[in-house]
FIROGU-208775 format. One line per 5 residues: their letters; for each residue x, y, z of N, C-alpha, C, O. Coordinates in nm, 3 decimals, padded with zeros to 5 digits, always signed. Layout:
BEGIN
a) X,Y,Z,X,Y,Z,X,Y,Z,X,Y,Z; ...
//
This chain:
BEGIN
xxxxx) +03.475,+01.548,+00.860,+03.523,+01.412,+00.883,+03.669,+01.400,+00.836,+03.685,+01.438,+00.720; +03.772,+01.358,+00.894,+03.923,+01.331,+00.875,+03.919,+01.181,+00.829,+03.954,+01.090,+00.903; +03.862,+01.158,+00.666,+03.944,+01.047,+00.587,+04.069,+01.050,+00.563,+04.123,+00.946,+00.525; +04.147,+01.171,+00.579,+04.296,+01.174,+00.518,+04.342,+01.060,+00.607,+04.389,+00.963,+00.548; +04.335,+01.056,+00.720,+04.336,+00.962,+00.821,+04.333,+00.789,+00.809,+04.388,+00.703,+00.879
xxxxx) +04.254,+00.779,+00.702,+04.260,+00.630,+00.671,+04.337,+00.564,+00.610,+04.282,+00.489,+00.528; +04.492,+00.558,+00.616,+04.604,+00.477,+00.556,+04.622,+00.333,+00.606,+04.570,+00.286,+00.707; +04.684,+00.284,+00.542,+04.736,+00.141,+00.584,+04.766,+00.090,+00.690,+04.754,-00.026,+00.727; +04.820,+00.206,+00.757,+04.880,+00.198,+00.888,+04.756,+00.204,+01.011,+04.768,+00.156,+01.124; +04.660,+00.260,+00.969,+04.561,+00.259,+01.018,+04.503,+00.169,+01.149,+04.448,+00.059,+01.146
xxxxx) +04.535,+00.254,+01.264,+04.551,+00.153,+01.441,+04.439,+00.184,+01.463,+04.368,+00.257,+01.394; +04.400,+00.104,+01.613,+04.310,+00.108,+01.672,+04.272,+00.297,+01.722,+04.162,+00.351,+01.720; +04.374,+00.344,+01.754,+04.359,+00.489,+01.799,+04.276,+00.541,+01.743,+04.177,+00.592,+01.795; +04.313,+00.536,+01.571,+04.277,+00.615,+01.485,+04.140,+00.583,+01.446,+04.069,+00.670,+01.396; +04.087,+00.431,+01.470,+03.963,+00.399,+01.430,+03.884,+00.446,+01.551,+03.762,+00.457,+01.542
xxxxx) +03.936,+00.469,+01.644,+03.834,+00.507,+01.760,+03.814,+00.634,+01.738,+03.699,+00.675,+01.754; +03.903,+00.712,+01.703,+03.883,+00.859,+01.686,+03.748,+00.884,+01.553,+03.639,+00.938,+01.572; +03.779,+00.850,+01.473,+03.701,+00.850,+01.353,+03.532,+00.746,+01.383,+03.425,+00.786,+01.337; +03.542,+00.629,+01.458,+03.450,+00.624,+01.480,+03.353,+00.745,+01.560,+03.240,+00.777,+01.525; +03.429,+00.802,+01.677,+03.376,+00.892,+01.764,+03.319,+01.017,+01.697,+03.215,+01.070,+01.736
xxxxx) +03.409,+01.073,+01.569,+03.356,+01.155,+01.480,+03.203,+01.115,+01.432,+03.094,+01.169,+01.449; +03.245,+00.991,+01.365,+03.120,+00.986,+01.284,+02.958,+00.960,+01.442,+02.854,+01.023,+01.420; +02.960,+00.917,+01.508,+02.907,+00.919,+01.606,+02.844,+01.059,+01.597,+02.733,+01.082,+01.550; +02.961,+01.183,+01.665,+02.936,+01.326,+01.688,+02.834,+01.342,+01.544,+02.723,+01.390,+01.564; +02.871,+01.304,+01.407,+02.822,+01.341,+01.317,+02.658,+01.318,+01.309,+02.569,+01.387,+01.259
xxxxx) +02.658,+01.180,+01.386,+02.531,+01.108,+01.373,+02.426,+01.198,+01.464,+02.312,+01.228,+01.429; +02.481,+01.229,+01.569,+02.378,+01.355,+01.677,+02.384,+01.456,+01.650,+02.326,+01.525,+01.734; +02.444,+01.531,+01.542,+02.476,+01.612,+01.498,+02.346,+01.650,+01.393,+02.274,+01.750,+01.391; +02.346,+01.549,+01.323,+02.286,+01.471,+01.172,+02.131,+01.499,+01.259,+02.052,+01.568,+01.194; +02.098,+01.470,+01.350,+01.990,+01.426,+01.371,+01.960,+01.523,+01.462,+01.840,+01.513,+01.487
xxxxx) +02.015,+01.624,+01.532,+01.968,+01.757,+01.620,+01.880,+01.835,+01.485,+01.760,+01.857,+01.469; +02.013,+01.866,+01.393,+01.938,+01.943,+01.286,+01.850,+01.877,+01.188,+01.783,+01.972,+01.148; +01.824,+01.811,+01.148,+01.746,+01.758,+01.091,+01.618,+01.759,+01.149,+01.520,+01.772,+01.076; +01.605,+01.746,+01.288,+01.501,+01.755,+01.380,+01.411,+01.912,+01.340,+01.291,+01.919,+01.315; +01.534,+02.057,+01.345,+01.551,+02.143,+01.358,+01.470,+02.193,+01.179,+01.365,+02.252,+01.152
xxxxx) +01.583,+02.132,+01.089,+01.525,+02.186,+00.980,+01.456,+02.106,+00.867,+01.433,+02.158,+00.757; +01.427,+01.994,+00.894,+01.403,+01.871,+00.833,+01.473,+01.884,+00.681,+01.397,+01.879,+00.584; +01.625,+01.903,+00.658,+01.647,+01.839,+00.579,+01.833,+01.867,+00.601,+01.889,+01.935,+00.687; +01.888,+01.794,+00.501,+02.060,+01.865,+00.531,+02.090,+01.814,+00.409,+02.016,+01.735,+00.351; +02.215,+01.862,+00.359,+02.252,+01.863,+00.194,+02.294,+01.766,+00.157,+02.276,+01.718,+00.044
xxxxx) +02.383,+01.702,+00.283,+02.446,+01.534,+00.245,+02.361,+01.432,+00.339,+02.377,+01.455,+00.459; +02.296,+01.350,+00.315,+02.241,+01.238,+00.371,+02.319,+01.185,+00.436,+02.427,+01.164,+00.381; +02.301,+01.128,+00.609,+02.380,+01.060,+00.686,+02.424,+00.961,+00.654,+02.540,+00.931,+00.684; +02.331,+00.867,+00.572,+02.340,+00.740,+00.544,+02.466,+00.747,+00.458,+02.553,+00.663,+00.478; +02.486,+00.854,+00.353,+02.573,+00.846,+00.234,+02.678,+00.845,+00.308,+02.747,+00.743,+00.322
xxxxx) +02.711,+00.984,+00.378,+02.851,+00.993,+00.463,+02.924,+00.844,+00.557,+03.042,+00.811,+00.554; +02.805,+00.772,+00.641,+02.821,+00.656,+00.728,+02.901,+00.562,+00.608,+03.015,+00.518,+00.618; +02.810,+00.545,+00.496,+02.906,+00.445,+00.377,+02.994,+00.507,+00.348,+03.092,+00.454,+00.400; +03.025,+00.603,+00.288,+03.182,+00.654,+00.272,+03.284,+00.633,+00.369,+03.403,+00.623,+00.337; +03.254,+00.628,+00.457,+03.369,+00.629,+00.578,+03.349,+00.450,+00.620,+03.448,+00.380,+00.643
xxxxx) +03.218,+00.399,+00.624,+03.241,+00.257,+00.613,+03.330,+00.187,+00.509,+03.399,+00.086,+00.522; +03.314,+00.261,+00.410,+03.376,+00.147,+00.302,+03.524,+00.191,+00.291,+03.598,+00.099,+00.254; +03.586,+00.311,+00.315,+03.725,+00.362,+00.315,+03.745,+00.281,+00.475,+03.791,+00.170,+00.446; +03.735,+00.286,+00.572,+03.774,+00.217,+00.675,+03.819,+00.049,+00.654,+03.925,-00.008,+00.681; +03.698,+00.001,+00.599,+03.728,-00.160,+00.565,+03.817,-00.189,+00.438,+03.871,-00.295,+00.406
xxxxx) +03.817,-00.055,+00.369,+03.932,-00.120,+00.266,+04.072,-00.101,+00.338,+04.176,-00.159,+00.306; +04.050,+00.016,+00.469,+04.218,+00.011,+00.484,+04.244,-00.102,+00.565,+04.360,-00.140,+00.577; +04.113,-00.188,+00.649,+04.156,-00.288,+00.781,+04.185,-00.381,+00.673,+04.301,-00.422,+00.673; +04.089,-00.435,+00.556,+04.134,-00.536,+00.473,+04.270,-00.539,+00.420,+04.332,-00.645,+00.417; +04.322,-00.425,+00.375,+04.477,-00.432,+00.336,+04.627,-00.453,+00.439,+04.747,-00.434,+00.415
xxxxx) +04.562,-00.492,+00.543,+04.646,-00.530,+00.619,+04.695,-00.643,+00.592,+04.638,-00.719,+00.514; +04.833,-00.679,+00.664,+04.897,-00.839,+00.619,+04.855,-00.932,+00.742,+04.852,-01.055,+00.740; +04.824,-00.847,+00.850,+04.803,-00.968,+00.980,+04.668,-00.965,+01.005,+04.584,-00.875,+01.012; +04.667,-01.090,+01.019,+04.518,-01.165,+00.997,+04.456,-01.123,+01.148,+04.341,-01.079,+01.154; +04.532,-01.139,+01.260,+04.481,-01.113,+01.327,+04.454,-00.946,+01.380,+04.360,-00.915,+01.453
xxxxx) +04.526,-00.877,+01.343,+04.485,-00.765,+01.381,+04.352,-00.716,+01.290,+04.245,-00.678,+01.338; +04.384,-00.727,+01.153,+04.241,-00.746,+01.057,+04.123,-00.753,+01.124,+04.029,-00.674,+01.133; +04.148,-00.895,+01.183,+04.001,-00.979,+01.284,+03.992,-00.879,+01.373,+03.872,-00.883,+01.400; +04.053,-00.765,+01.456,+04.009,-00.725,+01.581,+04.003,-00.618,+01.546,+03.940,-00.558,+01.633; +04.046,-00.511,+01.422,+04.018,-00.423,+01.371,+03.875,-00.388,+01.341,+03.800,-00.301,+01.385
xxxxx) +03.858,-00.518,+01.218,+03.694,-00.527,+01.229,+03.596,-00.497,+01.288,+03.500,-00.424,+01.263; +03.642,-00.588,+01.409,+03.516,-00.647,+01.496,+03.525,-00.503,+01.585,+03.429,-00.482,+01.658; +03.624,-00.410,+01.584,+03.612,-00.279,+01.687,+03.542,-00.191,+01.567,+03.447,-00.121,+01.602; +03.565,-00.190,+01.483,+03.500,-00.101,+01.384,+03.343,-00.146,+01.384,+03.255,-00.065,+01.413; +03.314,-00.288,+01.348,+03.145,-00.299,+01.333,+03.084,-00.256,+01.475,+02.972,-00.205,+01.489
xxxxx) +03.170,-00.284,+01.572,+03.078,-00.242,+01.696,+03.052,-00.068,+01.776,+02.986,-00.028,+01.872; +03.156,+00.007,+01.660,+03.154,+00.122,+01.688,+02.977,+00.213,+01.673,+02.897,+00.168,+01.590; +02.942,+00.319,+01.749,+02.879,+00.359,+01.730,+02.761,+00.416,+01.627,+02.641,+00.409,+01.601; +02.901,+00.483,+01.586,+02.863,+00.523,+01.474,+02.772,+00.415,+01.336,+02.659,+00.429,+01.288; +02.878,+00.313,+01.310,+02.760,+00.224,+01.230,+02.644,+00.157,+01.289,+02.537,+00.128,+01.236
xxxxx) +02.688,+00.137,+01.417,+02.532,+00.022,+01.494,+02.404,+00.147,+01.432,+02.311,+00.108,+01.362; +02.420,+00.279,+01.466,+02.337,+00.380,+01.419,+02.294,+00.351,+01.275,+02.183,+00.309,+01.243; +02.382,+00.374,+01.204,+02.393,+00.329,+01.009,+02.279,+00.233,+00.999,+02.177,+00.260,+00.935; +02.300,+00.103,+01.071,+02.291,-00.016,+01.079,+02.125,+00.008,+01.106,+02.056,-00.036,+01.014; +02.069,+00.057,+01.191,+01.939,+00.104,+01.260,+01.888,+00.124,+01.138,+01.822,+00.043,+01.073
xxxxx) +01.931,+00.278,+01.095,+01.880,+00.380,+01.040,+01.862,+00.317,+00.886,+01.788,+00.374,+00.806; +01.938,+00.188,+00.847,+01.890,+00.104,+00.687,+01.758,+00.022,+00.722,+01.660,+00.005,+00.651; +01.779,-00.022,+00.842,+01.636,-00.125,+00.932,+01.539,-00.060,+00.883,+01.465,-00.109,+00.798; +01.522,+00.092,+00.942,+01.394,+00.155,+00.964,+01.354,+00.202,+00.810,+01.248,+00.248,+00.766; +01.465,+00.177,+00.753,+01.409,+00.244,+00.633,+01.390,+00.181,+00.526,+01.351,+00.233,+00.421
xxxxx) +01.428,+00.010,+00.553,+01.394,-00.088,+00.477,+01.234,-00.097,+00.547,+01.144,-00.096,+00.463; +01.204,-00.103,+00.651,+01.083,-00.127,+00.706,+00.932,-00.024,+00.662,+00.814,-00.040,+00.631; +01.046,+00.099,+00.689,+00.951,+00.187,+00.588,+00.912,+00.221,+00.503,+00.810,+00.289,+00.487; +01.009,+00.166,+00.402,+00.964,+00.121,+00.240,+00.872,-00.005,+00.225,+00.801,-00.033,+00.129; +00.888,-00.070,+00.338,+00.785,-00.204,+00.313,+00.683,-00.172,+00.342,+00.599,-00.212,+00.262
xxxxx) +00.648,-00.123,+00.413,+00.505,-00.068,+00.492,+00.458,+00.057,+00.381,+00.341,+00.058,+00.343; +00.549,+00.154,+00.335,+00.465,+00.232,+00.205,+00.446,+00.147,+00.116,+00.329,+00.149,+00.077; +00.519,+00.060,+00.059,+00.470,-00.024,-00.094,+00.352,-00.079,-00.004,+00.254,-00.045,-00.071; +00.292,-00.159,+00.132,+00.199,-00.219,+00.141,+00.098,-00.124,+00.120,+00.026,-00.141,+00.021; +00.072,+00.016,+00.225,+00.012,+00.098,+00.215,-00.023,+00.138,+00.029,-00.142,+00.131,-00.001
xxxxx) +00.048,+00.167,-00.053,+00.029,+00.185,-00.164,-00.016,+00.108,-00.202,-00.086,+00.163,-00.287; -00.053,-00.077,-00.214,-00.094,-00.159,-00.282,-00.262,-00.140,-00.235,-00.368,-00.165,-00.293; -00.232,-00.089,-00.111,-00.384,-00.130,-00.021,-00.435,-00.031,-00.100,-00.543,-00.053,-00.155; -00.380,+00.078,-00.117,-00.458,+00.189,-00.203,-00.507,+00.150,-00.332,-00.621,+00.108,-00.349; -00.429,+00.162,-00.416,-00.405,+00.130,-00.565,-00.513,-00.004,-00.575,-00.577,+00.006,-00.680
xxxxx) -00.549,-00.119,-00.499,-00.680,-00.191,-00.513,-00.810,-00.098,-00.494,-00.900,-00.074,-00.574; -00.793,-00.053,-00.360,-00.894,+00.044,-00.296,-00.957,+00.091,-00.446,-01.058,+00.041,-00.496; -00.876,+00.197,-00.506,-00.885,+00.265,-00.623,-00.923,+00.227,-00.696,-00.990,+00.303,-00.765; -00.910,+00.070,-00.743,-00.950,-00.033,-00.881,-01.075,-00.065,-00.845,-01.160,-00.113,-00.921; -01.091,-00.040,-00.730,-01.248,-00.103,-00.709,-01.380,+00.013,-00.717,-01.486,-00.002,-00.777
xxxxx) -01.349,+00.092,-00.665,-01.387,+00.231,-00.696,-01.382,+00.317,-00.770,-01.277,+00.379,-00.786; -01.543,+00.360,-00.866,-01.536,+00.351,-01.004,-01.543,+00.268,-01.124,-01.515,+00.277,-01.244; -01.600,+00.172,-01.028,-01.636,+00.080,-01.121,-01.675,-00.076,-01.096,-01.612,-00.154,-01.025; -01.819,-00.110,-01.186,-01.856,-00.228,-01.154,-01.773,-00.390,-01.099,-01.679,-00.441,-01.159; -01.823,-00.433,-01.005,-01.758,-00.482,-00.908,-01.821,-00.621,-00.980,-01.943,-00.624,-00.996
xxxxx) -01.743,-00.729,-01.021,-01.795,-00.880,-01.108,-01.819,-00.931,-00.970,-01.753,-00.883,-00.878; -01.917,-01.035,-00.945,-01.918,-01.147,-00.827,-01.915,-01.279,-00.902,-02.013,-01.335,-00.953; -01.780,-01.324,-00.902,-01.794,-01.456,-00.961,-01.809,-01.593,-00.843,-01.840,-01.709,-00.868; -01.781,-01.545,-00.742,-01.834,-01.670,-00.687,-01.896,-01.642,-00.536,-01.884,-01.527,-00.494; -01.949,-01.723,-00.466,-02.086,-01.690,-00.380,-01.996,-01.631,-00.249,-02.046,-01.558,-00.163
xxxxx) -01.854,-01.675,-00.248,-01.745,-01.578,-00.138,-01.730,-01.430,-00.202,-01.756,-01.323,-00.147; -01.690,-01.449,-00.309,-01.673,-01.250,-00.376,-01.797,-01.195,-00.336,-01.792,-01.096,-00.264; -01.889,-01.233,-00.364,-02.060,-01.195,-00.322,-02.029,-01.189,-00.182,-01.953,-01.093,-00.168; -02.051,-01.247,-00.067,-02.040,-01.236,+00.049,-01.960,-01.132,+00.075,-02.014,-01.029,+00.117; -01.788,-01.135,+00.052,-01.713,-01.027,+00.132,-01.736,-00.883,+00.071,-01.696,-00.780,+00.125
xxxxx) -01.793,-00.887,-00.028,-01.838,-00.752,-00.135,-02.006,-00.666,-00.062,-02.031,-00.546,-00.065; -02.102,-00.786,+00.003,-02.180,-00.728,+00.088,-02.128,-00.676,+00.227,-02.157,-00.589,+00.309; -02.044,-00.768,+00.213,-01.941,-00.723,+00.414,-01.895,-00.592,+00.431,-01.894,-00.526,+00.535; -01.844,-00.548,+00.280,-01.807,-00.401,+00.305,-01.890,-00.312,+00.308,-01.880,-00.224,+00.394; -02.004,-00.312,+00.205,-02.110,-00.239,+00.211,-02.154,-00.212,+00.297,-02.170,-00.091,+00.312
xxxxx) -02.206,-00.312,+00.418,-02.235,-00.296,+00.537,-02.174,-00.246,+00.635,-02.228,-00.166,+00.711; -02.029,-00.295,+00.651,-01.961,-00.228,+00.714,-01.949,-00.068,+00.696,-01.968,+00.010,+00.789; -01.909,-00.019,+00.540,-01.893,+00.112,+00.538,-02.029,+00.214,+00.525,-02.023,+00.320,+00.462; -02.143,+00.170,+00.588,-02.294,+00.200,+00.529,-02.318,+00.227,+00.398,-02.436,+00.219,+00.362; -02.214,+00.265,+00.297,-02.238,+00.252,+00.148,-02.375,+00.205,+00.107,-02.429,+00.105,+00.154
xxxxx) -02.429,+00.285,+00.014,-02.554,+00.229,-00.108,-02.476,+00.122,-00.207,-02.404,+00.157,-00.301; -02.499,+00.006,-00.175,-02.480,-00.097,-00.276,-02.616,-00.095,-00.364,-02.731,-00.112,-00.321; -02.574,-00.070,-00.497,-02.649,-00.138,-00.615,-02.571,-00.216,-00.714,-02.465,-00.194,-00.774; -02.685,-00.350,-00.713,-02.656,-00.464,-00.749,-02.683,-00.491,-00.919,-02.717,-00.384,-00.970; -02.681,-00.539,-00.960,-02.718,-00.552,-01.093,-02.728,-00.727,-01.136,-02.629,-00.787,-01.179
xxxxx) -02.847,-00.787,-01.118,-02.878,-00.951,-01.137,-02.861,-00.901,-01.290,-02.900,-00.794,-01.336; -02.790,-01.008,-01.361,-02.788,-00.978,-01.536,-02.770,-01.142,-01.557,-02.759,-01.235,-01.478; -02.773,-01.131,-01.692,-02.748,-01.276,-01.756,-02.676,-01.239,-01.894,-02.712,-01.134,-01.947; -02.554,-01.331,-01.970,-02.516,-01.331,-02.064,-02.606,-01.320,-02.143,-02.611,-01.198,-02.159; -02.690,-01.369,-02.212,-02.816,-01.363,-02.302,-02.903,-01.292,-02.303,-02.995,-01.315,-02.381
xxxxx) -02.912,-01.153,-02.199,-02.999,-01.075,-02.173,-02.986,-00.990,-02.276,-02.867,-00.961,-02.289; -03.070,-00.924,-02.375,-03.009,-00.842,-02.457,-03.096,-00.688,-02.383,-03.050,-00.583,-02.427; -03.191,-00.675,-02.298,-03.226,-00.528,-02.205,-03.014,-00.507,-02.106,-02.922,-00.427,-02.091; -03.058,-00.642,-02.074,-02.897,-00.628,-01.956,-02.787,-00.574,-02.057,-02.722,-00.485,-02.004; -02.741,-00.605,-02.211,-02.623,-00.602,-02.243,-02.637,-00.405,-02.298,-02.556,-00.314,-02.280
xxxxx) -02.757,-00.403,-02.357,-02.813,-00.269,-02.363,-02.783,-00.179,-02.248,-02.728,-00.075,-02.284; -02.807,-00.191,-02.092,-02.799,-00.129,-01.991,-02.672,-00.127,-01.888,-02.659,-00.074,-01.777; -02.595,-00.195,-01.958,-02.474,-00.269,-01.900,-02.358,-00.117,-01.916,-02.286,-00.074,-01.825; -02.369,-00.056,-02.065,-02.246,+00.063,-02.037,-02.303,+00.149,-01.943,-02.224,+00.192,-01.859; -02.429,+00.190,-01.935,-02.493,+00.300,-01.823,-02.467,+00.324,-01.719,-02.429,+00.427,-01.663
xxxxx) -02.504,+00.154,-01.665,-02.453,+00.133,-01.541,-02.306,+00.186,-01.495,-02.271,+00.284,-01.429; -02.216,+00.051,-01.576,-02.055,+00.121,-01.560,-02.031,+00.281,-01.539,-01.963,+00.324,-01.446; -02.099,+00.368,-01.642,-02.052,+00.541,-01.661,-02.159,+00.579,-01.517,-02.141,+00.688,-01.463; -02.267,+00.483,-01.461,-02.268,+00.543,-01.284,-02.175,+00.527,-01.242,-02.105,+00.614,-01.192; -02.153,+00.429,-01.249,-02.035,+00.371,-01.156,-01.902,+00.487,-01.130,-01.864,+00.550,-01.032
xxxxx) -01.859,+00.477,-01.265,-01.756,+00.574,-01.264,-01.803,+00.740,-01.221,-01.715,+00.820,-01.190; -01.947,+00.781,-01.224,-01.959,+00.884,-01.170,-01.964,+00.925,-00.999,-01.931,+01.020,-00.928; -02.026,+00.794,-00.985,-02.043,+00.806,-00.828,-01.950,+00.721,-00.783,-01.984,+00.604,-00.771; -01.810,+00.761,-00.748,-01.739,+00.644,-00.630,-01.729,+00.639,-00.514,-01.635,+00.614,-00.439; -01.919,+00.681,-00.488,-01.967,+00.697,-00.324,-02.059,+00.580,-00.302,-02.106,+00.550,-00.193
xxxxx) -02.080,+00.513,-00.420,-02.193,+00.420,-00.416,-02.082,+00.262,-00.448,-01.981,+00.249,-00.517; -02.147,+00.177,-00.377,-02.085,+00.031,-00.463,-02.140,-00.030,-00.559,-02.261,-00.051,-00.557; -02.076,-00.062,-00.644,-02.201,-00.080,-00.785,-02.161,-00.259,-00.792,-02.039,-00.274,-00.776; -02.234,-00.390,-00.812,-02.216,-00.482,-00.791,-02.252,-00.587,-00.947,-02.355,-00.562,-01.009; -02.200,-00.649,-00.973,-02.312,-00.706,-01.082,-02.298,-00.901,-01.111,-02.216,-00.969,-01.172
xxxxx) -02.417,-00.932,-01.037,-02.424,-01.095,-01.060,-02.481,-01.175,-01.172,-02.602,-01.158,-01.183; -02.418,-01.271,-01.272,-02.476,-01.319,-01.323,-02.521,-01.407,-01.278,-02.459,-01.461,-01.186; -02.672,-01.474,-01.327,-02.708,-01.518,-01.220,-02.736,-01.703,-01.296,-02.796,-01.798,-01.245; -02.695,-01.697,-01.371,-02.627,-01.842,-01.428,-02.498,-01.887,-01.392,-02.464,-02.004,-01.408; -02.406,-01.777,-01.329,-02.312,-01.800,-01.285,-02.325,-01.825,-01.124,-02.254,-01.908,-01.065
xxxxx) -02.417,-01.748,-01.062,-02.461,-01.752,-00.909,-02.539,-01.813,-00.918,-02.607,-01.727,-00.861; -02.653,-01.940,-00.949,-02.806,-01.964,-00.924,-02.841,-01.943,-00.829,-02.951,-01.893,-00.809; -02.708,-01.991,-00.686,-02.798,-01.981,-00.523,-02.843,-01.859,-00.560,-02.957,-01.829,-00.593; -02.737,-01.782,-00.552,-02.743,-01.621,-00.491,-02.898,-01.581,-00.578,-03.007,-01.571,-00.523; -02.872,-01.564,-00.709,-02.986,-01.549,-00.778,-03.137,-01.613,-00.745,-03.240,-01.555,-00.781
xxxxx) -03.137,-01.727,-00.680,-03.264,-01.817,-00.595,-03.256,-01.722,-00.480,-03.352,-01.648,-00.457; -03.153,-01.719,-00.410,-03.205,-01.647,-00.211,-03.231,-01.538,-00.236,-03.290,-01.474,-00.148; -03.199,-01.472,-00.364,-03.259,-01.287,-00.325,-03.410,-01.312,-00.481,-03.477,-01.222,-00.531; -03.415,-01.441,-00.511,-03.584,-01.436,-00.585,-03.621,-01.357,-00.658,-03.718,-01.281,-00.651; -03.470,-01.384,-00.810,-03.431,-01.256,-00.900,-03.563,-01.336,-01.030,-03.534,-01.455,-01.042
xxxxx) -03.621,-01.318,-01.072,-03.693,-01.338,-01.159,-03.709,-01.292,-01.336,-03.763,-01.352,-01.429; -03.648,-01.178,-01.332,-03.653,-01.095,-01.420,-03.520,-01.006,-01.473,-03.442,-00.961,-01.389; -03.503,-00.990,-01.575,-03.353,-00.951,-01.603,-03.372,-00.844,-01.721,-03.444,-00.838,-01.820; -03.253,-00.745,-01.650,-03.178,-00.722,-01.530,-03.260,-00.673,-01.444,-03.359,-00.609,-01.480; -03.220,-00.706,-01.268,-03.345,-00.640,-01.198,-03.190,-00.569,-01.107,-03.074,-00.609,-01.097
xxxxx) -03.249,-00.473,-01.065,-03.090,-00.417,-00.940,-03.167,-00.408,-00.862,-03.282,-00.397,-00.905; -03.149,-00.409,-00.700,-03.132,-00.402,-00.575,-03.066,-00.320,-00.540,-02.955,-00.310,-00.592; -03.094,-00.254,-00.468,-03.084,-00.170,-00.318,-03.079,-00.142,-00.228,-03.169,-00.096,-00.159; -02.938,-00.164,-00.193,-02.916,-00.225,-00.041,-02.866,-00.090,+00.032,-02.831,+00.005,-00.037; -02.861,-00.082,+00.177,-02.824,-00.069,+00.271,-02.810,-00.058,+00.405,-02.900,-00.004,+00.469
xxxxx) -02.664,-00.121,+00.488,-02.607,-00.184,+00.610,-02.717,-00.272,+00.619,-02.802,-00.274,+00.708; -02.706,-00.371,+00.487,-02.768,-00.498,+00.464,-02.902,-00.509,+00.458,-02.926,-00.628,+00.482; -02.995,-00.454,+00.441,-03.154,-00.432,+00.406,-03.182,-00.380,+00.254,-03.128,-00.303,+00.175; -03.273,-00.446,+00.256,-03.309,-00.426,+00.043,-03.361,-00.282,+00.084,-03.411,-00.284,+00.196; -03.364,-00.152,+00.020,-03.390,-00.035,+00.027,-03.527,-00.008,-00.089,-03.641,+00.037,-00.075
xxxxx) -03.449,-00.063,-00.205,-03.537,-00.049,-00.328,-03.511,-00.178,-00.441,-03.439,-00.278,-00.431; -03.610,-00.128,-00.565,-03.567,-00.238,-00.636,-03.631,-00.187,-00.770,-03.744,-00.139,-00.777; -03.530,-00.205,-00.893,-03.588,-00.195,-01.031,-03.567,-00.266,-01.089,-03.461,-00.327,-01.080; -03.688,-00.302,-01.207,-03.721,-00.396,-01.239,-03.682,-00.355,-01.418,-03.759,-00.268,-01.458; -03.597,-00.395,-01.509,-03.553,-00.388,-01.626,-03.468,-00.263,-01.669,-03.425,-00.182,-01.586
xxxxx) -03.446,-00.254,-01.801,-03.358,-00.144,-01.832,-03.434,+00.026,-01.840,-03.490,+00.091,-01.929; -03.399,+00.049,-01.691,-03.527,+00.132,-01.706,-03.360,+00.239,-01.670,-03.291,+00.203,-01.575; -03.322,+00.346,-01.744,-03.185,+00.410,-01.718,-03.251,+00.538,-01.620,-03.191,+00.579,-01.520; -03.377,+00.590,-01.662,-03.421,+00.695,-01.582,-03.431,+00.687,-01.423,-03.386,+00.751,-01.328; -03.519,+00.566,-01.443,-03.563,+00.511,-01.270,-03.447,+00.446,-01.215,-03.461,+00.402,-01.100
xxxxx) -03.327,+00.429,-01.275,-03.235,+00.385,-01.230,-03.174,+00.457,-01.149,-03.150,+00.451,-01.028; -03.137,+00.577,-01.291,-03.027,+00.674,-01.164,-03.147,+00.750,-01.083,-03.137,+00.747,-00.960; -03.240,+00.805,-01.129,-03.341,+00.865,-00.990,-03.342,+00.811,-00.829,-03.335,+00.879,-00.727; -03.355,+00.655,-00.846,-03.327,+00.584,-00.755,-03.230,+00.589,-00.671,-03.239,+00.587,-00.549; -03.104,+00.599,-00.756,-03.024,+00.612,-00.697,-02.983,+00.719,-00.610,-02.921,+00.720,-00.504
xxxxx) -03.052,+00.843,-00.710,-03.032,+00.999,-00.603,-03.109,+00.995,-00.527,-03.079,+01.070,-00.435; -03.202,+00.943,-00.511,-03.307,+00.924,-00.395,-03.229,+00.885,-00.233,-03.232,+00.924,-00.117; -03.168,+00.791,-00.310,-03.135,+00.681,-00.179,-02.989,+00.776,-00.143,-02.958,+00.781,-00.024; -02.917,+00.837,-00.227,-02.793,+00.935,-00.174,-02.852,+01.018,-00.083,-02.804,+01.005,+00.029; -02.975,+01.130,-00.096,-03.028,+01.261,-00.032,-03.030,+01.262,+00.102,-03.071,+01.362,+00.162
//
């Protein structure tokens, strides 16, 4: 690239020439890159170097109007409309990985570990997936005051965290009554056994053996 080129004096000739460079540079930039997927100086870096030495020499001009038409031939040159693209796509593509990453990084928080239903919508969209993904949901009806539930409560969790093939769920059911009335929980803790929405199985107290058995049952 010929920056020596960018003085004060700096005409239209000379910006066309140097735009046309950086242009050549840009298909240039992007044959090989195609070729070897990578190159030592980043296009983007070079496009700003020569952007920002160009506009400091049109700005140091004394006539306003040549300034104005200097500009406006420089922003419309090739070479940056490219620049110009190539920050788009890559502002766009940083937005779309941070989304992608957030979608993950929940994904992840949820998996591995007991899933709270505090209200009768978390319950609903928490069976939606189950079903959707055929997943073994086990549920866990508990109550604050349960002292079998508060006893059986780390077990559960260390399934949880063993299997992050299963959905592990857990309702209190002073906090849910419907939910706890429509599935006719009686006894605490009782878990359920669901799957693509059908009760599979069901245990009835802190029973840790018949728990996980159950559970390998319903994996096999």
């Amino acid at each position: 690239m010929d920056w020596l080129g960018l003085r004060d004096n700096v005409c239209p000739l000379t910006l066309r020439r140097l735009a046309a460079q950086a242009t050549v540079y840009s298909l240039w930039w992007e044959r090989n890159n195609r070729l070897h997927n990578s190159i030592s100086t980043p296009v983007s870096h070079t496009f700003k170097k020569i952007d920002r030495l160009v506009r400091n020499s049109i700005i140091a001009r004394k006539n306003l109007k040549k300034f104005s038409n200097l500009m406006r031939l420089w922003l419309k040159c090739p070479g940056i409309l490219n620049l110009k693209k190539e920050e788009e796509k890559h502002k766009q593509n940083t937005k779309r990985q941070s989304r992608s990453v957030e979608r993950k990084r929940k994904m992840a928080g949820e998996e591995g570990q007991v899933i709270a239903c505090h209200t009768v919508e978390a319950w609903n969209e928490q069976l939606q997936k189950g079903n959707d993904s055929k997943t073994l949901v086990v549920v866990d009806f508990t109550a604050s005051w349960c002292g079998p539930c508060r006893f059986i409560a780390p077990f559960f969790a260390d399934l949880a965290k063993k299997l992050p093939n299963v959905m592990f769920l857990k309702v209190d059911i002073d906090e849910l009554k419907s939910v706890a009335s429509d599935w006719a929980i009686e006894s605490m803790p009782t878990f359920m056994f669901m799957k693509e929405g059908k009760i599979v199985d069901k245990v009835v107290g802190a029973k840790k053996d018949e728990l996980q058995s159950t559970i390998a049952k319903h994996l096999a």
